[in-house]
C-alpha positions in Angstrom: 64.4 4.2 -12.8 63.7 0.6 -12.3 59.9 0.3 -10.9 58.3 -2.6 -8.7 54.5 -3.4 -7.9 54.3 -4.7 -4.2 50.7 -6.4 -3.5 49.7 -5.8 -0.4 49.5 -2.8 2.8 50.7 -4.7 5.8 53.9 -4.7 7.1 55.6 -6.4 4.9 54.4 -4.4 1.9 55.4 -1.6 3.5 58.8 -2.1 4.4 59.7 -3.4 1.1 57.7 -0.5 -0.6 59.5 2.2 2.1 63.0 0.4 1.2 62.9 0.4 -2.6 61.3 3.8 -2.7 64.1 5.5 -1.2 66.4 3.8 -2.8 65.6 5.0 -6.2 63.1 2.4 -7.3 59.8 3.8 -8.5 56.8 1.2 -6.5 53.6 0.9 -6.7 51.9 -0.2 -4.0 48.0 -2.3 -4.1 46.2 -2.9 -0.7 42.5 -4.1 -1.4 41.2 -2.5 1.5 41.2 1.8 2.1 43.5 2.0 5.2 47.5 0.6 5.8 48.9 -1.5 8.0 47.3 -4.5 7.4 46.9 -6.8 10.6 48.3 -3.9 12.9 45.4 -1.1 12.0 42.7 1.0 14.2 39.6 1.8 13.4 36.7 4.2 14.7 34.1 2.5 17.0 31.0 4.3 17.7 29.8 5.5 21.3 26.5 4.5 22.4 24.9 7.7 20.3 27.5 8.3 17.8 27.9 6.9 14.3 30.9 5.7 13.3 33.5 8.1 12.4 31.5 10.8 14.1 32.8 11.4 17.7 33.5 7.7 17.9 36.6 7.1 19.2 39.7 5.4 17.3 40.7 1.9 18.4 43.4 -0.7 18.1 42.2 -4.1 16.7 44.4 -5.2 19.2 47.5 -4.1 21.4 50.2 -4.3 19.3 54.2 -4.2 21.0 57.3 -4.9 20.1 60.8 -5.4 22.5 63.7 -3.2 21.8 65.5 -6.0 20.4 62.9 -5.6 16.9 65.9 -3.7 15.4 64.4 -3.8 11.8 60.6 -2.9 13.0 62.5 -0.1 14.7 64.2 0.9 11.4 61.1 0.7 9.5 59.6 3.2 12.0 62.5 5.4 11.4 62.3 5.5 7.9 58.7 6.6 8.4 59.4 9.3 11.1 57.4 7.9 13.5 60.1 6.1 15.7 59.5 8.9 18.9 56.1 7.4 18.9 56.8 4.5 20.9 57.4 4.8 24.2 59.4 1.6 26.0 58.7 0.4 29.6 60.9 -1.0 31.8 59.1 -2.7 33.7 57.0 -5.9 33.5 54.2 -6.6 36.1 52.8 -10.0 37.3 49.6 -10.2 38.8 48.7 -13.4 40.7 44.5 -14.1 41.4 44.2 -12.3 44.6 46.2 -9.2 43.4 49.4 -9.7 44.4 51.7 -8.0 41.9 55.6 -9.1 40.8 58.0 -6.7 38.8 60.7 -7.9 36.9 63.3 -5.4 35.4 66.9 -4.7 34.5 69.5 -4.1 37.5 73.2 -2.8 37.9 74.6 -6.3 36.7 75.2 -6.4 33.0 73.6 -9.2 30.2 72.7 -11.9 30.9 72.5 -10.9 34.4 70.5 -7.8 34.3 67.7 -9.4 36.0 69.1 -11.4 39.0 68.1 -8.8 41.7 64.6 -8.4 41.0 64.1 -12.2 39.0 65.0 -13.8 42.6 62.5 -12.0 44.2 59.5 -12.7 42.2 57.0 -14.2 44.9 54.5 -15.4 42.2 57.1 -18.2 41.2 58.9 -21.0 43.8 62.4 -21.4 44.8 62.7 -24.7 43.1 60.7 -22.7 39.9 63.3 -20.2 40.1 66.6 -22.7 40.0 64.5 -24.5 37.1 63.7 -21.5 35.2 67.8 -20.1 35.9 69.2 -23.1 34.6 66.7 -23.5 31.6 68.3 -19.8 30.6 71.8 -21.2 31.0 70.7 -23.9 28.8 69.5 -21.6 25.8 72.3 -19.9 25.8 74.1 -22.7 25.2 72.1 -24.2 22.9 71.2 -21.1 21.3 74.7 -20.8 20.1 75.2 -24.5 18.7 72.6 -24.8 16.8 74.2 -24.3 13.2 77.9 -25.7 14.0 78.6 -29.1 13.3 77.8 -31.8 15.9 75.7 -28.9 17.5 71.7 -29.2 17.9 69.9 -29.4 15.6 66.4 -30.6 16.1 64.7 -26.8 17.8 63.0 -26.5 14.4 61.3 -29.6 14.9 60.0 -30.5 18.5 57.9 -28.0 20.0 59.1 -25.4 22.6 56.7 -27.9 25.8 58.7 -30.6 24.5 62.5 -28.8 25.3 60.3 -27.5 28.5 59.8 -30.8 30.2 63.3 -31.9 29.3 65.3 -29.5 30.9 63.0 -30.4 33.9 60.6 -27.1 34.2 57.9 -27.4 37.4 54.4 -27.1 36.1 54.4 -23.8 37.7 57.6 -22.6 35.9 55.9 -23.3 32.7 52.1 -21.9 33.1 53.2 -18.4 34.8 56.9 -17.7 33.8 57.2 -19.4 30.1 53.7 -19.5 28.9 52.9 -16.5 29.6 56.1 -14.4 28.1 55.9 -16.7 25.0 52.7 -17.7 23.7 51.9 -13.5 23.6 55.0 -12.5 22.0 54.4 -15.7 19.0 51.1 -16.0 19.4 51.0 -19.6 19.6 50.8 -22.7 22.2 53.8 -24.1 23.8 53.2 -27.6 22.4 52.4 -26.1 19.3 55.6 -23.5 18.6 58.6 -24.8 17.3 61.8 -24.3 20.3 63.2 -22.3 17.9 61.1 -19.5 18.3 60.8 -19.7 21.7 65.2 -20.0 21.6 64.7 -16.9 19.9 62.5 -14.7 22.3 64.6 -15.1 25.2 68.1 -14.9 23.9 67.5 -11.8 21.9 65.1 -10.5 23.8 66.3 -11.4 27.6 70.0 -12.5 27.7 71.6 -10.4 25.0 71.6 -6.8 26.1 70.1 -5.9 29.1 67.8 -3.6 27.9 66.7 -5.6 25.1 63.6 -6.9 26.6 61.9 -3.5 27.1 58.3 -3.3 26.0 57.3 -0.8 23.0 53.7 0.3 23.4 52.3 2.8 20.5 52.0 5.8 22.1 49.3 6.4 19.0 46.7 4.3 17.5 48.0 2.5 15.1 46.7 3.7 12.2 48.9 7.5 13.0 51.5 5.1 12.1 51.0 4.0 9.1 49.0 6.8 7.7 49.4 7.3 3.9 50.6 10.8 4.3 53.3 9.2 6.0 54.3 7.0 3.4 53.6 9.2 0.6 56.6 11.7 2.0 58.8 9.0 1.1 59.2 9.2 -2.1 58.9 7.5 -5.1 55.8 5.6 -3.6 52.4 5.2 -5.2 49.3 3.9 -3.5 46.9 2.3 -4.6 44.4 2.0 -2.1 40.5 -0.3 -2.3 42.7 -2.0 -5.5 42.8 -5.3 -5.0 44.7 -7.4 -6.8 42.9 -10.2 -8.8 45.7 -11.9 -10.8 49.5 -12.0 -11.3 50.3 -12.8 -15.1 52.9 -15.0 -15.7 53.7 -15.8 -19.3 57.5 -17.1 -21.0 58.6 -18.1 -17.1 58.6 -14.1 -16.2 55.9 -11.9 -14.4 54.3 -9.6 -17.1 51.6 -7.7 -14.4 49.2 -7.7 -12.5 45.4 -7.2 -12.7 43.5 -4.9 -10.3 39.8 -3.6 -11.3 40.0 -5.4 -14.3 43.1 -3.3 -15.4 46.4 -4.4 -16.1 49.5 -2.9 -14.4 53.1 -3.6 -15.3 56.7 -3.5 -13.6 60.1 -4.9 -13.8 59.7 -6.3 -10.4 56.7 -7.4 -8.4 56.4 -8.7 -5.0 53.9 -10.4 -3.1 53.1 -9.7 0.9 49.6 -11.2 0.7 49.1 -14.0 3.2 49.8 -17.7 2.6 46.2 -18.8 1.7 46.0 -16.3 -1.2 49.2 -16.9 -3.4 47.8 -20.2 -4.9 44.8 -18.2 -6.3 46.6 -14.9 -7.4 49.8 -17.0 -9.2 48.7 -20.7 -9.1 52.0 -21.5 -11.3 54.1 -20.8 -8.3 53.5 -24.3 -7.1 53.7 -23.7 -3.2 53.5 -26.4 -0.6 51.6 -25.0 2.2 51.0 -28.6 3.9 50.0 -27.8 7.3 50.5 -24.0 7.4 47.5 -22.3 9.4 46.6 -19.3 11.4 46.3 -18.6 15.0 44.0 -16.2 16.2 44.2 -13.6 18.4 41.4 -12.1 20.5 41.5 -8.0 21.6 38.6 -7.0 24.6 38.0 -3.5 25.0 36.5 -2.2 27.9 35.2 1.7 28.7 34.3 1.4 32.8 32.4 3.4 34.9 35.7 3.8 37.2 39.2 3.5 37.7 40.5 -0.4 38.2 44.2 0.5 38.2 47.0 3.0 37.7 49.3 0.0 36.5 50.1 1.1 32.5 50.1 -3.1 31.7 50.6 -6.0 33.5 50.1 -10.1 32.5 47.4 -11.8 34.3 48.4 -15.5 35.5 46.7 -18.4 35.7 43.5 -16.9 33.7 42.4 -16.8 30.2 43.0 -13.2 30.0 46.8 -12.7 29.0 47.6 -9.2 29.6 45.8 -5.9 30.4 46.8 -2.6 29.1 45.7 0.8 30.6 44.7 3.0 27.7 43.1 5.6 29.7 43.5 6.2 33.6 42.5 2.7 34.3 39.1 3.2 33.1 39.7 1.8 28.9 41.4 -1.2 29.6 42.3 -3.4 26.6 42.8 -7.0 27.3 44.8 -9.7 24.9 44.4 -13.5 25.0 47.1 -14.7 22.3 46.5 -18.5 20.4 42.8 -18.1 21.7 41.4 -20.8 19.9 38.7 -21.5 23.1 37.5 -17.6 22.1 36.4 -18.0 18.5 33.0 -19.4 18.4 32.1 -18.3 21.8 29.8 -15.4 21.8 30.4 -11.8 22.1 28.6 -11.5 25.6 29.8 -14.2 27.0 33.8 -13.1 26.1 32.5 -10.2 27.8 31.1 -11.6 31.0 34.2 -14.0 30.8 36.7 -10.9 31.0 34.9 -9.0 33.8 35.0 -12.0 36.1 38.8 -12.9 35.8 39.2 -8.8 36.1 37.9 -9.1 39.4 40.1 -11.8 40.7 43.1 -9.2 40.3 41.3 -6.0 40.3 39.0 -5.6 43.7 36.9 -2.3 42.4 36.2 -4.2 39.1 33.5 -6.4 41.1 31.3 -3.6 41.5 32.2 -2.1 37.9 29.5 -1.1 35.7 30.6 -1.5 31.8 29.6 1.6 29.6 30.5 0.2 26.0 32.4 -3.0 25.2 33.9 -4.2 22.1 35.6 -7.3 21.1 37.7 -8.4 18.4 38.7 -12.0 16.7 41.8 -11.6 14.8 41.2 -15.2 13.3 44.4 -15.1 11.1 45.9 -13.1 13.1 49.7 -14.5 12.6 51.0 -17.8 10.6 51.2 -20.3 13.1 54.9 -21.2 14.3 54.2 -24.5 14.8 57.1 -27.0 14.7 58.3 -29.2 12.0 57.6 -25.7 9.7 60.7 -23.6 9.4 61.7 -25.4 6.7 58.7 -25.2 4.2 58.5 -21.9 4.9 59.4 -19.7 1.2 62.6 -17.9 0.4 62.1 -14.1 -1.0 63.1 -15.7 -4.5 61.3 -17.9 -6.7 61.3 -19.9 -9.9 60.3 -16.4 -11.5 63.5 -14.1 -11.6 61.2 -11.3 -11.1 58.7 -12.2 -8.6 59.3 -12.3 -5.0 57.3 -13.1 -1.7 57.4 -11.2 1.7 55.0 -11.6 4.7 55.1 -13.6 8.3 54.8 -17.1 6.3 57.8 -16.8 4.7 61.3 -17.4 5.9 62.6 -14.4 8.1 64.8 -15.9 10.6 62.1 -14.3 12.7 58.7 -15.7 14.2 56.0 -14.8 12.4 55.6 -11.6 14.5 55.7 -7.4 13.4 59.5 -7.9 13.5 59.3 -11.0 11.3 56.9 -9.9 8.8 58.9 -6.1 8.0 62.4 -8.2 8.2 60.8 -10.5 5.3 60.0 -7.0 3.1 63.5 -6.1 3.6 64.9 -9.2 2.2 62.6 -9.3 -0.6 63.6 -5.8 -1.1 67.1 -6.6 -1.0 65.9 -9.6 -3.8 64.7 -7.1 -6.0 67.8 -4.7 -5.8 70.2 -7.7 -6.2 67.7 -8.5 -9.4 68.2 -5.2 -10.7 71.7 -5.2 -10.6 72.0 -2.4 -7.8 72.7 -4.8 -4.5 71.8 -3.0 -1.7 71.2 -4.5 1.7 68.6 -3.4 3.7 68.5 -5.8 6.8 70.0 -5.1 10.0 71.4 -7.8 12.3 70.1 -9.0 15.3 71.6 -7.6 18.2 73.4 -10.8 19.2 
């Protein structure tokens, strides 16, 4: 049985570790820290008089979801059993300052016209925002399309998505509440930062393909339920090796020859990396990687336990605020909010995020402005996701390197996707699909998108 070391517990580790175990490969699996799931975990927090794991109740670091157009994150869920616990909404809700609320969702009409009855009747967005937005769609999916054939375009990698924005003519208003909000939460970056590519990306898989592609996956579990080690473990073939971190990768005659963890050496035919960019230089400096303006982009989770009910509403995005989106964990009264790219949160102070959140709240929420808070919590994922900025795509690493036996997986590398959940399990299939090509026993482990 051929056997592989995969370094690292996130996503990407996992569904490269999930793919070779049950397809005959013995893996070993190192995550430094004692829990799975990397950048998508949950964590006890303690109430007011409890101490942490004792009555203290489990959190998300933040809300994480996923459109039913993730076909391999879906997969990967499915080869861990845990697929029926995500529940998918059909619905998406806008809320303007003053509370008035839009819904967008799929009609009679089929792709890519799903969405014309209840699209055209948005009131947060203008008739000349409307005929903008519609004939920015039309564009993509022409673009889309062209964009690898000969005399087609070619430049999405490599001007950002605000730049395509103002050249297909977008009001102001089209932008902040329609694009900016459906984009920078599902890439987690800027509009002037992301490459068009990504953005291309979102909305044709996700919005024009199928109609019910754009449907919104919300664990109906924290996190951590899914990616349990008991989980994994009744996979198969799958060590872990949880608190090992791994402190070296030995490279010696141009091959991998193990790794070091606790000062003991471990060894493989096949080793793969999912750590993040910043860490590959110091664990196998000979790899040689140009990271030249790769960075992170943070994302902030607020978690609020009120004293009453704001809303029935299971989500909805918040225009024209900082706050993003709002998700109703528990009758209206443990609401999570998300700000995505939120750079203008990192060095402000705890408190003041706080204060911050509880005053846009009230814009859309009326009973929030006499709301008393009974804990609070707040979270800075500071490296939250690579950063898709443009100008990237291209120095972003293949699964394969110079050393026929060590390969590279996480949301840095080159996935087709953004660097997103879907992205960042697609990239530990193809580095599983690497290894088995390595091994001489090709197997193929990626879907295809859905269009």
């Amino acid at each position: 049985m051929p056997s592989a070391i995969v370094i690292g517990g996130g996503l990407a580790g996992l569904a490269s570790a999930s793919a070779l175990g049950q397809s005959g490969f013995q893996v070993d699996l190192f995550e430094a820290r004692g829990f799975l799931g990397g950048r998508a975990t949950s964590y006890p927090v303690p109430g007011d008089n409890s101490e942490v794991g004792v009555n203290s109740e489990v959190i998300d670091n933040c809300q994480h979801v996923l459109l039913r157009c993730c076909v391999n994150l879906m997969n990967f869920y499915g080869r861990l059993g845990v697929a029926d616990r995500i529940q998918f909404h059909k619905r998406f809700y806008f809320i303007e300052p003053g509370g008035r609320t839009s819904i967008l969702e799929a009609g009679a009409l089929p792709a890519p016209l799903h969405f014309t009855g209840s699209f055209w009747k948005l009131p947060f967005l203008g008739l000349s925002d409307k005929i903008g937005i519609a004939r920015a769609l039309g564009a993509i999916r022409r673009e889309h399309g062209r964009v690898h054939l000969s005399g087609g375009r070619r430049d999405l990698d490599r001007i950002s998505m605000l730049d395509w924005l103002r050249e297909k003519r977008q009001t102001e208003r089209a932008i902040a509440r329609f694009w900016n909000q459906v984009l920078v939460s599902a890439i987690n970056e800027d509009l002037d930062r992301m490459a068009a590519s990504h953005g291309f990306q979102v909305f044709w898989l996700g919005f024009l393909a199928r109609a019910n592609a754009y449907e919104m996956g919300i664990p109906a579990v924290p996190l951590g339920d899914l990616y349990n080690p008991e989980v994994l473990r009744r996979i198969g073939n799958v060590r872990l090796r949880l608190r090992a971190a791994v402190d070296q990768v030995i490279a010696e005659d141009g091959a991998i020859r193990g790794v070091l963890a606790g000062g003991e050496r471990h060894t493989a035919d096949y080793y793969i990396s999912t750590v993040p960019f910043e860490r590959v230089p110091a664990l196998l400096p000979q790899l040689e990687l140009n990271l030249d303006g790769f960075e992170h982009s943070p994302i902030t989770g607020i978690h609020l336990w009120l004293d009453r009910s704001l809303t029935q509403l299971p989500h909805a995005t918040l225009l024209d605020r900082t706050i993003q989106w709002m998700f109703n964990k528990s009758g209206g009264r443990y609401l999570q909010l998300v700000v995505s790219a939120s750079r203008s949160l990192v060095e402000m102070p705890r408190a003041e995020v706080i204060a911050l959140a509880m005053r846009e709240l009230a814009e859309f929420f009326p009973r929030a402005k006499d709301a008393k808070i009974e804990k609070a919590h707040v979270v800075k994922e500071i490296r939250a996701t690579f950063s898709a900025r443009a100008g990237l795509e291209q120095s972003r690493p293949v699964s394969a390197t110079k050393f026929p036996n060590f390969f590279l997986a996480g949301d840095w590398t080159r996935s087709g996707w953004p660097p997103i959940m879907e992205g960042a399990v697609r990239s530990g299939y193809l580095a599983a699909e690497a290894v088995s090509r390595a091994a001489g026993q090709e197997q193929k482990f990626l879907l295809p998108d859905i269009a």
